[in-house]
Each structure stands twice: as structure tokens, then as C-alpha cells.
DOPA-108641 format. One record per residue (C-alpha): residue in three letters; x negated, y negated, z negated. Coordinates in pm, whole numbers, padded with zeros to 5 digits, always signed. Example, Ala and Ser with C-alpha at 12.3 -4.5 7.8 and 13.67 -1.06 7.14 Angstrom:
2
ALA-01230+00450-00780SER-01367+00106-00714
END
This chain:
87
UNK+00577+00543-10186UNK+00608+00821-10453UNK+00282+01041-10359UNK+00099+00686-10368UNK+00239+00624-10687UNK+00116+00970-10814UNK-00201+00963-10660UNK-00212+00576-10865UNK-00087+00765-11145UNK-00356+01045-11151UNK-00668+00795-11112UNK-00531+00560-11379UNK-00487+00855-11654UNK-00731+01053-11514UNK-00466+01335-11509UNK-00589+01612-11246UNK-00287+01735-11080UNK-00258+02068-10944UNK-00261+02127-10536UNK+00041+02313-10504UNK+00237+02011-10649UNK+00149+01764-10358UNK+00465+01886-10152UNK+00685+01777-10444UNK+00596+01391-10451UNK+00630+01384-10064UNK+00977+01582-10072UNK+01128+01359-10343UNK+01017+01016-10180UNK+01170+01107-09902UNK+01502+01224-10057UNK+01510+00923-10322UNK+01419+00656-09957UNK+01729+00802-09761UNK+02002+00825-10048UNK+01832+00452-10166UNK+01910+00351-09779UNK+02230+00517-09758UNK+02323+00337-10064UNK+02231+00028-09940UNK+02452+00045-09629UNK+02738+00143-09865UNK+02686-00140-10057UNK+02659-00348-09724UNK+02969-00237-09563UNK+03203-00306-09857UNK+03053-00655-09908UNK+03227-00718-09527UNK+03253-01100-09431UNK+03545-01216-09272UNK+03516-01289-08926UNK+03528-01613-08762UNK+03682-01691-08445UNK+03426-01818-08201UNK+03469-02180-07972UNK+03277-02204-07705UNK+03161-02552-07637UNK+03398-02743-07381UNK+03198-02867-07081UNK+03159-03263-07046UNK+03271-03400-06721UNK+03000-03571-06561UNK+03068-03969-06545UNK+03223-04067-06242UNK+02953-04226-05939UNK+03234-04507-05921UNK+03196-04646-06226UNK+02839-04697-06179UNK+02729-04994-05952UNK+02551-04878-05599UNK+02174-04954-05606UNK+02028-05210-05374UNK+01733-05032-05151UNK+01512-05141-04875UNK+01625-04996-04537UNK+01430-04681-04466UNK+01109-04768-04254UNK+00844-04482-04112UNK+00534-04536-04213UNK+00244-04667-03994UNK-00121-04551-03924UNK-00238-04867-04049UNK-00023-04959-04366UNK-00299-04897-04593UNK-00505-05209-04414UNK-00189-05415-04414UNK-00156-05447-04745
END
């Protein structure tokens, strides 16, 4: 972000700025982006949350087929060629 600040910098003042000082912006960016990140994860691991035990869900017993009434159905019967006329 710093060369693109300088190169923002140098169109908005119209400030011509030498060749041989590109290296610099590109150099310090990177330096002040990895002690900024590195400060950041500092910051991070002395902010650490306590940790929480985890439950797993208990499983649900399925109900038992007792307690539900048996269903009523029509004894099985193969079909015939014709049951499409005999209805």
C-alpha cells in the first residue's frame, strides 16, 4: 500500500520523485505490513478466551413401535392383466 500511496502522493502534489527511490516505498511497506501483522497476532494471543467444554448432543431414543397402534391394511393381492378395466 505505501508505493500506491506515493505514487497518489506524487500525482496529487505534482512532486516528481526520483527513480532510484522506488525500491524504498516497496521495502518499507513491506517491513511496516509484517511487524503491523506480527503485532496483530501479539495482540490476538494475549486477548486468549477461555475455553469452553464442549457437549455433544445426547441421541433421542426412537419411540417405541408398541406404543403406537398397528395399522389396518388390505391383505396383499397380485395384480391382474385386467384391473385397469375392472375398475
Amino acid at each position: 500500500m505505501l508505493p500506491a500511496f506515493a505514487v497518489f502522493v506524487e500525482v496529487l502534489f505534482n512532486i516528481g520523485l526520483n527513480p532510484e527511490v522506488w525500491p524504498y516505498p516497496f521495502i518499507g511497506g513491506y517491513t511496516a505490513g509484517s511487524v503491523g501483522i506480527e503485532a496483530l497476532r501479539a495482540q490476538d494471543e494475549n486477548s486468549v478466551r477461555p475455553v469452553q467444554n464442549y457437549t455433544p448432543p445426547q441421541p433421542v431414543a426412537p419411540p417405541s413401535r408398541e406404543a403406537r397402534p398397528p395399522k389396518e391394511q388390505p391383505p396383499f393381492q397380485f395384480a391382474s392383466w385386467n384391473d385397469e378395466e375392472e375398475r
